[in-house]
N, C-alpha and C positions, 0 to 999 in steps of 0.2 A: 467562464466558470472559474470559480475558486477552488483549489483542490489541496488539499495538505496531504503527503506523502512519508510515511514511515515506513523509513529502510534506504538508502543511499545505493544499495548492491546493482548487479547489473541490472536488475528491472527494474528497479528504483528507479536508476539512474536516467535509462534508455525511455521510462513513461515521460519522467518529468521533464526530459529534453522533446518526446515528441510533443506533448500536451503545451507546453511554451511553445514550441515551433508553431502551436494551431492560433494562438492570442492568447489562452490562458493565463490567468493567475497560479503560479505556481512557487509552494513553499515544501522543501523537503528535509524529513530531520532523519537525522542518525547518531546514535551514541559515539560513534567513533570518528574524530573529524576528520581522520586518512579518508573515510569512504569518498569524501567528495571528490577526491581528484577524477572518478570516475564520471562526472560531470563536464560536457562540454567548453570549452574557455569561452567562448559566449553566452553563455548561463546565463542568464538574467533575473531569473526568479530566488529564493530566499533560501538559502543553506541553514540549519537551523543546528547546531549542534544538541540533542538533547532525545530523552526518553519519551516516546509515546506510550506508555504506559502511565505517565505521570499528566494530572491532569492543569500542574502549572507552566511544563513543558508544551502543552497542546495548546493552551491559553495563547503564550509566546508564541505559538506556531499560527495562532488566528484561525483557531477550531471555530469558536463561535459564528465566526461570521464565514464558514467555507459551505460550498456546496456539496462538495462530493471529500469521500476519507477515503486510501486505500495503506494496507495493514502489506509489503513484504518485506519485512526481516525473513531471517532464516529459521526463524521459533515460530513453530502453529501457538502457540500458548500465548507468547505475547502478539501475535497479530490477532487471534480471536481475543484478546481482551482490551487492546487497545482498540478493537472494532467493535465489538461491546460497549464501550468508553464512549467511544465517538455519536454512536448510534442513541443511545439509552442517555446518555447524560446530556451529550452537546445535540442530541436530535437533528445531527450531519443527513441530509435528504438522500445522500447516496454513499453508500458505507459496503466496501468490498476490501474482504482479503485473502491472501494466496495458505492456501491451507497444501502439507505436502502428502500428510496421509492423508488416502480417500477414506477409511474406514471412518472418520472423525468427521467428514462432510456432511451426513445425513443429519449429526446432532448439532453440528454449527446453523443448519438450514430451521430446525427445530427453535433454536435460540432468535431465529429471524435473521439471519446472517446471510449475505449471500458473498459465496466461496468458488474461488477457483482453486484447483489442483492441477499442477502441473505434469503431475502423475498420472492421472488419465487423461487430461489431455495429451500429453507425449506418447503412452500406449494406443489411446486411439488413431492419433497421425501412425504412428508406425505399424498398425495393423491395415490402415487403408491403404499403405504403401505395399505392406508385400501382398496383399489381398488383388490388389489395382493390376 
């Protein structure tokens, strides 16, 4: 699978090292080019320095030809719109991103987005822990 990843951060980082560990193609971009260091030194896949929101940065990133986007910067605003981006323009077949308010999930799923929140997923685990 081809995957292009926007956001470098530690989930960035910790996908795109697992998803290369599998065979993957893996390209990941971030505004800031400190973030890569959070990148294993056997990295092999494509550091991209550059905006996902921008669509001649996604171009460079090999949007066209990816299979799957996923959106986690630390902004709900630019991961739902570079997921937007990804989806609606470059027609990415599988296009997910980390949203942190839940309140904002139900209208990204509306948009046709499909979202994770960290936010209830971490409240769920932590309720079936003191529940258990």
């Amino acid at each position: 699978m081809n995957v292009v990843i926007m956001g470098c951060g530690r989930v960035g980082a910790q996908l795109a090292a697992l998803l290369e560990e599998e065979g993957h193609k893996v390209t990941i971009m971030d505004r800031e080019p400190d973030s890569f260091r959070r990148l294993p030194p056997n990295f092999q896949g494509r550091a991209l320095v550059g905006d996902g929101t921008d669509e001649d940065y996604l171009k460079r990133a090999g949007i066209e030809e990816a299979d799957a986007f996923v959106a986690v910067t630390q902004g709900d605003n630019r991961n739902v719109m570079a997921a937007q981006i990804a989806k609606h323009i470059f027609n990415v077949p599988k296009v997910v991103c980390r949203i942190y308010d839940p309140l904002r999930e139900e209208l990204y799923h509306t948009l046709g987005l499909e979202t994770i929140s960290p936010t209830t997923v971490a409240a769920k685990l932590l309720r079936d822990v003191l529940i258990d």
